[in-house]
DSSP file (Angstrom, degrees, kcal/mol; ACC not computed):
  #  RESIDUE AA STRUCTURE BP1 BP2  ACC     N-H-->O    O-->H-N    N-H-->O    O-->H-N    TCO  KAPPA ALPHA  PHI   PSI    X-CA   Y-CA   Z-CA
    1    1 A X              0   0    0      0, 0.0    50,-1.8     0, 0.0     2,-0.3   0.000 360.0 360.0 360.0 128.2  169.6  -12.5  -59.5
    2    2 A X  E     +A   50   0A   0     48,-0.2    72,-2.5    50,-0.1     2,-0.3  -0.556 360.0 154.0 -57.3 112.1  169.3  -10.0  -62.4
    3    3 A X  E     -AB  49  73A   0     46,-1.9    46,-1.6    -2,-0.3     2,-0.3  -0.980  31.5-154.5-146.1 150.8  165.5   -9.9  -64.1
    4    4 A X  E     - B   0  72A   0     68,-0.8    68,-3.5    -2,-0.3     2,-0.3  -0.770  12.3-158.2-125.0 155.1  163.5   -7.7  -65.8
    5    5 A X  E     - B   0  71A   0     42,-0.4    42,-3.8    -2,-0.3     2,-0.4  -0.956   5.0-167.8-131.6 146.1  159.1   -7.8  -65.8
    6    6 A X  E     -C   46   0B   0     64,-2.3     2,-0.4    -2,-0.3    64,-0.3  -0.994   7.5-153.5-148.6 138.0  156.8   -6.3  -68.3
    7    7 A X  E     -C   45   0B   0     38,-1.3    38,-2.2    -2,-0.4     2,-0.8  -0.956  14.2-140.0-100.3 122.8  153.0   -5.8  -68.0
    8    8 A X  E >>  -C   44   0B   0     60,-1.0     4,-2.7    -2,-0.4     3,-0.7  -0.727  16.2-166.6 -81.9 115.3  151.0   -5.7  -71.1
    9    9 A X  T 34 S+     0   0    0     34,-2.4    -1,-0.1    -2,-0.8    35,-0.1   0.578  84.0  63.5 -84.9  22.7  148.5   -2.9  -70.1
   10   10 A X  T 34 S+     0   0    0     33,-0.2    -1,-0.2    58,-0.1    34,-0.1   0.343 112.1  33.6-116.7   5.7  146.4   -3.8  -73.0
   11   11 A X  T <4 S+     0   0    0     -3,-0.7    -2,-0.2    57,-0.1    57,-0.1   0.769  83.6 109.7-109.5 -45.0  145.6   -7.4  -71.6
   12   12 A X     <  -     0   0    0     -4,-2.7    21,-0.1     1,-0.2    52,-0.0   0.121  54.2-160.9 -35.8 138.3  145.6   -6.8  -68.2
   13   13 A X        -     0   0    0     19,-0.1    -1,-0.2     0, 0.0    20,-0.1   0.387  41.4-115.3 -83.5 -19.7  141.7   -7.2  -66.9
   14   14 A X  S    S+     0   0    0      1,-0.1    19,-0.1    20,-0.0    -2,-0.1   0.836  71.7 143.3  88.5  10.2  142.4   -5.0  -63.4
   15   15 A X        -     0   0    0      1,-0.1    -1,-0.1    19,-0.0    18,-0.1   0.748  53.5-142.5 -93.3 -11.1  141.6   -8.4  -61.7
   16   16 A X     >  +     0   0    0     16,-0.1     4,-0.8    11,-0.1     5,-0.4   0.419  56.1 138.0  91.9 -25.5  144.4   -7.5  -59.1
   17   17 A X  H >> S+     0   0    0      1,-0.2     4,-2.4     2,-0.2     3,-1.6   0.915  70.1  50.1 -34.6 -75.4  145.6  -11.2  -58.8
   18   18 A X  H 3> S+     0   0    0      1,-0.2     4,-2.2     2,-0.2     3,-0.4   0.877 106.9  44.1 -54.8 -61.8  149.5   -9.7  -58.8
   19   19 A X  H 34 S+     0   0    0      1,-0.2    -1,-0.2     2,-0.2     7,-0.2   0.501 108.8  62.1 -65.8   1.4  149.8   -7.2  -56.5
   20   20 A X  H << S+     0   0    0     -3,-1.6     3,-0.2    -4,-0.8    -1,-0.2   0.626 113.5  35.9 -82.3 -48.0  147.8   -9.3  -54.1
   21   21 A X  H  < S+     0   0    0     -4,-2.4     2,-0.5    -3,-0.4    -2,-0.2   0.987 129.8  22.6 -83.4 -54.0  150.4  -11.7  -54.3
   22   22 A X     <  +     0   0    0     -4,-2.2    -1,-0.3     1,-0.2    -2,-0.1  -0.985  46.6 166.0-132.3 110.2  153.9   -9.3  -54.6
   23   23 A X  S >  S+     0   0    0     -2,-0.5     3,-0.8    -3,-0.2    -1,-0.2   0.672  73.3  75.5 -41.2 -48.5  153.6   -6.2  -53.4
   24   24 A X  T 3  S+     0   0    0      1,-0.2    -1,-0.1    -3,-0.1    -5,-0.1   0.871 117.9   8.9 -46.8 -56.0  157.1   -6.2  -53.6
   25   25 A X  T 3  S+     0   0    0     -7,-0.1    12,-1.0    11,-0.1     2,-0.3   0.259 121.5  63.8-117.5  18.1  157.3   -5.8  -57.5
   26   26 A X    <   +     0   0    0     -3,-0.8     2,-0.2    10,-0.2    10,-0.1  -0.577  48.5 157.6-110.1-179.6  153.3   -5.0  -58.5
   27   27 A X        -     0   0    0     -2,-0.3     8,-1.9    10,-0.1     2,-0.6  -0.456  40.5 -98.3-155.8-175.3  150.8   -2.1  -57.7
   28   28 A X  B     -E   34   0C   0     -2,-0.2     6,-0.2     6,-0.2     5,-0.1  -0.780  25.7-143.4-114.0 107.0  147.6   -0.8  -59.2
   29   29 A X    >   -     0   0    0      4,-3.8     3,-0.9    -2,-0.6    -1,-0.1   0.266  46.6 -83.0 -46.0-165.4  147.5    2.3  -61.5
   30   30 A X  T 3  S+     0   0    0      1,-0.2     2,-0.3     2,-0.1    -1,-0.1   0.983 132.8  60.5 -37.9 -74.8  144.5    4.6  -61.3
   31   31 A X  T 3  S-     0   0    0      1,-0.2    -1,-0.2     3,-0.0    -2,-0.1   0.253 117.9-112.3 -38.3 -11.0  142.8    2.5  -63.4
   32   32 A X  S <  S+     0   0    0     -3,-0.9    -1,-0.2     1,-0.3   -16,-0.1   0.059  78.5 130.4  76.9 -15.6  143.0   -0.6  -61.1
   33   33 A X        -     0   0    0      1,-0.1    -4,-3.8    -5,-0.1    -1,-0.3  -0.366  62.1 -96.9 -64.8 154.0  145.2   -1.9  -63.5
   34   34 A X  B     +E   28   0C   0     -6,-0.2    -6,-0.2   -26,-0.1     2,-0.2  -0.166  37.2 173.7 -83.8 161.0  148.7   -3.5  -62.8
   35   35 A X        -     0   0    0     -8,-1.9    11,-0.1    -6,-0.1     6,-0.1  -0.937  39.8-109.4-166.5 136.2  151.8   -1.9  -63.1
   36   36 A X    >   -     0   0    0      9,-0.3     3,-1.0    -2,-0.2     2,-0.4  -0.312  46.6-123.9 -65.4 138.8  155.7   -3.0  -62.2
   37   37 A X  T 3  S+     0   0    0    -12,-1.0    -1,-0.1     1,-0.3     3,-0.1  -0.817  94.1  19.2-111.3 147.0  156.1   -0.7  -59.3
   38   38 A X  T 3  S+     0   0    0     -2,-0.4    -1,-0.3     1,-0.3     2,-0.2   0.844 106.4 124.7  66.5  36.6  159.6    1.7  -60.3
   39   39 A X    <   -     0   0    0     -3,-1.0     2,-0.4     8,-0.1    -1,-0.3  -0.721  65.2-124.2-121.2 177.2  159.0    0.6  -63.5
   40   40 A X  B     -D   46   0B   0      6,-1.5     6,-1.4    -2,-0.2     2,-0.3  -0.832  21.3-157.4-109.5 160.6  158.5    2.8  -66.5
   41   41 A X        +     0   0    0     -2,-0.4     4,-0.2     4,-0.3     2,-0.1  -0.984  38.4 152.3-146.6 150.6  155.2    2.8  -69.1
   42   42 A X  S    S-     0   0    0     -2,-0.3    -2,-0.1     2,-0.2     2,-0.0  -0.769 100.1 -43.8-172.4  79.9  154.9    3.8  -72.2
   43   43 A X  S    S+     0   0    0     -2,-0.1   -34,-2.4   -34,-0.1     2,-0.3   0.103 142.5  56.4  61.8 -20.6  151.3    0.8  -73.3
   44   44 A X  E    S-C    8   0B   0    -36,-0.2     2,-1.0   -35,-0.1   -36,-0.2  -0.967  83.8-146.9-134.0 142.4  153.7   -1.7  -71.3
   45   45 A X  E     +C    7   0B   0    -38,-2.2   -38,-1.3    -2,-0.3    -9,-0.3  -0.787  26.9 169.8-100.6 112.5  155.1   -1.4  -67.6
   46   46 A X  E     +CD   6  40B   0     -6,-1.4    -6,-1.5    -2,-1.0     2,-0.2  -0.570   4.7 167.5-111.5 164.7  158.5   -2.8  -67.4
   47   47 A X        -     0   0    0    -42,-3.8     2,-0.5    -2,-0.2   -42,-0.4  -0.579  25.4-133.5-174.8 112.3  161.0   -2.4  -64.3
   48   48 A X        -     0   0    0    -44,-0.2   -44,-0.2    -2,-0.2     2,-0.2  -0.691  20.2-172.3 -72.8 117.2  164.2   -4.3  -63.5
   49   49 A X  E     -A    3   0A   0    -46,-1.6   -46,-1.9    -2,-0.5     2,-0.4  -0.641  20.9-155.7-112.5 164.1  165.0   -5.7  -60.1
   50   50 A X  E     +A    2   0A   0    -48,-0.2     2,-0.3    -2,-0.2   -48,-0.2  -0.926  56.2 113.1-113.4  94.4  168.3   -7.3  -58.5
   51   51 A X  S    S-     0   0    0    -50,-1.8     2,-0.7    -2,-0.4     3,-0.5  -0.937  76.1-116.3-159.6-176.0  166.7   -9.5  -55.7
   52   52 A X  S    S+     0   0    0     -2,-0.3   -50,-0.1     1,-0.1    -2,-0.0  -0.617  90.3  96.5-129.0  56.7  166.3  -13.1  -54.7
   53   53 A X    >>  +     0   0    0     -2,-0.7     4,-1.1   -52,-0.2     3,-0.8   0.704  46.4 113.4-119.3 -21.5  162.3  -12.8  -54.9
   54   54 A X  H 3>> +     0   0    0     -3,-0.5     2,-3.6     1,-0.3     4,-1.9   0.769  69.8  59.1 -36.2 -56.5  162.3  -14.3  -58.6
   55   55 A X  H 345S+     0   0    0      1,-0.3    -1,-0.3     2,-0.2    -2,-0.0   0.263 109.4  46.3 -47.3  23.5  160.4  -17.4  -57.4
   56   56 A X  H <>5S+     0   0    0     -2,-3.6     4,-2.0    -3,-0.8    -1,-0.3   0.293 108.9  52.2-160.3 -65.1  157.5  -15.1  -56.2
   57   57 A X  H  X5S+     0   0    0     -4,-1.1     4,-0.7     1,-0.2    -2,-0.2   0.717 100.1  60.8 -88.2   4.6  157.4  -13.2  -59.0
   58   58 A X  H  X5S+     0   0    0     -4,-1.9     4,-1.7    -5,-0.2    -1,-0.2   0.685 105.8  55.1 -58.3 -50.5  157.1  -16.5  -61.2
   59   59 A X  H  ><S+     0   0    0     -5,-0.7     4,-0.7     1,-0.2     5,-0.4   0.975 105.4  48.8 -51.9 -47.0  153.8  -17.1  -59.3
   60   60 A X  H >X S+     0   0    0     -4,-2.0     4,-2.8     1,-0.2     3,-0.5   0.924 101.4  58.0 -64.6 -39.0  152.7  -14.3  -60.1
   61   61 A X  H 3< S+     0   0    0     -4,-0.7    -1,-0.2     1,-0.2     8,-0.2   0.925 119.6  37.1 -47.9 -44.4  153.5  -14.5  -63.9
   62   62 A X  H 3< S+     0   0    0     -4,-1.7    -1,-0.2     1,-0.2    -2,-0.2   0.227 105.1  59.9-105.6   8.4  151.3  -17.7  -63.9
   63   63 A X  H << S+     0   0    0     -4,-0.7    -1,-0.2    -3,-0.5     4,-0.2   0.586  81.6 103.7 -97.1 -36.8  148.6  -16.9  -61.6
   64   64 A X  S >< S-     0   0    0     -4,-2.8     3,-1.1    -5,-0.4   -52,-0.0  -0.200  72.3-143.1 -54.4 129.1  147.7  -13.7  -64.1
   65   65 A X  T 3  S+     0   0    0      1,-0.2    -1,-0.2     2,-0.1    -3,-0.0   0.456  89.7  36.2 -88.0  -5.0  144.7  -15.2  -65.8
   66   66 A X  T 3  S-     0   0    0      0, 0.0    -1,-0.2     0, 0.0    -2,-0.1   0.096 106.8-111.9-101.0   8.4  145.5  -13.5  -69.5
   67   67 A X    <   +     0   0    0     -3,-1.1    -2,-0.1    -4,-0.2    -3,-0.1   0.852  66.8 146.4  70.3  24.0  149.3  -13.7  -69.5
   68   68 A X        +     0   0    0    -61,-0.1   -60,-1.0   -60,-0.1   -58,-0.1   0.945  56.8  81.8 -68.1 -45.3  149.8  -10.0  -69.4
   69   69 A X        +     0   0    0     -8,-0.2     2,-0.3   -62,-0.2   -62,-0.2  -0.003  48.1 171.7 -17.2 135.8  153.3  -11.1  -67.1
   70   70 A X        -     0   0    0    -64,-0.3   -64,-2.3   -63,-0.0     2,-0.4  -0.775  16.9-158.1-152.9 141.9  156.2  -12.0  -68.7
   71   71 A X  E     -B    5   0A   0     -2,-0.3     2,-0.3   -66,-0.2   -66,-0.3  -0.845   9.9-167.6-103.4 134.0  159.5  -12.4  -66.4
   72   72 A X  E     -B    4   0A   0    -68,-3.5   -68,-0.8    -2,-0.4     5,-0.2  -0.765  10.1-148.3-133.2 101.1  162.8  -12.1  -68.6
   73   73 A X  E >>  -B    3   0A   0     -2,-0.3     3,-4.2   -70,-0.2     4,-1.3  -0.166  29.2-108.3 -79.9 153.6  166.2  -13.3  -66.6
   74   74 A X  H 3> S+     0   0    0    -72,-2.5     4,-1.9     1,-0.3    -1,-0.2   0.624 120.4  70.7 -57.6  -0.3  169.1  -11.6  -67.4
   75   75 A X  H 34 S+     0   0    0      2,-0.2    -1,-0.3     1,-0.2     6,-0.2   0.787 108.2  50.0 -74.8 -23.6  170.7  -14.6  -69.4
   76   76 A X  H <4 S+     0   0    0     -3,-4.2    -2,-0.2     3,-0.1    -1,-0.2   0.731 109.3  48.8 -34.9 -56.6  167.5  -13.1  -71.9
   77   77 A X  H  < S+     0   0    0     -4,-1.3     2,-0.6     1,-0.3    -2,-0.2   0.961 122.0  32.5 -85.9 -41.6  168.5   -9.5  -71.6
   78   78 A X  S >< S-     0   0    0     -4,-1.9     3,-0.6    -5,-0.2    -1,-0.3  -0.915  82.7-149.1-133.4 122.9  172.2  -10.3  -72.5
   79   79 A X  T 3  S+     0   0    0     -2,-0.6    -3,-0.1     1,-0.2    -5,-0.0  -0.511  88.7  35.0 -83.3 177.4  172.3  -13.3  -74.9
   80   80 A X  T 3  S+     0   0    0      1,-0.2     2,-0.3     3,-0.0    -1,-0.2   0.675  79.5 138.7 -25.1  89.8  175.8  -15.1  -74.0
   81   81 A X    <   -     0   0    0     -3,-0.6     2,-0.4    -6,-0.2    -1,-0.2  -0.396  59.0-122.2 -95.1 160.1  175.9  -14.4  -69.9
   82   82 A X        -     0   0    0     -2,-0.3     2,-0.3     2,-0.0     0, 0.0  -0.895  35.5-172.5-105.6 122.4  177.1  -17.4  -68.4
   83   83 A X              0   0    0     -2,-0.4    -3,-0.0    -8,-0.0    -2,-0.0  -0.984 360.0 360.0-135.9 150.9  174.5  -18.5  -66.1
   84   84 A X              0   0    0     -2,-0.3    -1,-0.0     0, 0.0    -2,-0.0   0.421 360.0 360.0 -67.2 360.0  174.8  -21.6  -63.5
């Protein structure tokens, strides 16, 4: 399944919470702050995966304690995809 993640790095707190949980699609900048790992930044880190992990990285969206997460599935990125 097609999805895209964006970190706002100007909420993030650094608290670590996300990469704790998925490695897979998190890590920690210098700064301790989060970042979509393969993703690009440029004040937000976004990065688009094809993998069967979403439910994982849905935790994670809702465990970060300011909302800096935001998960966007590809029926989002390309407004009428057909999805099941």
């Amino acid at each position: 399944m097609r999805f895209q993640v964006e970190i706002d790095g100007e909420r993030c707190i650094a608290c670590g919470k996300c990469f704790t949980i998925d490695i897979e699609h998190f890590e920690s900048d210098a700064a301790g702050k989060s970042r979509v790992r393969g993703g690009i930044s440029n004040g937000k880190s976004v990065g688009s995966f094809n993998d069967d992990k979403l439910i994982k990285v849905h935790e994670t969206e809702f465990a970060c304690l300011v909302g800096a997460i935001k998960v966007i599935w590809e029926s989002e990125l390309m407004p009428g995809y057909a999805t099941m």
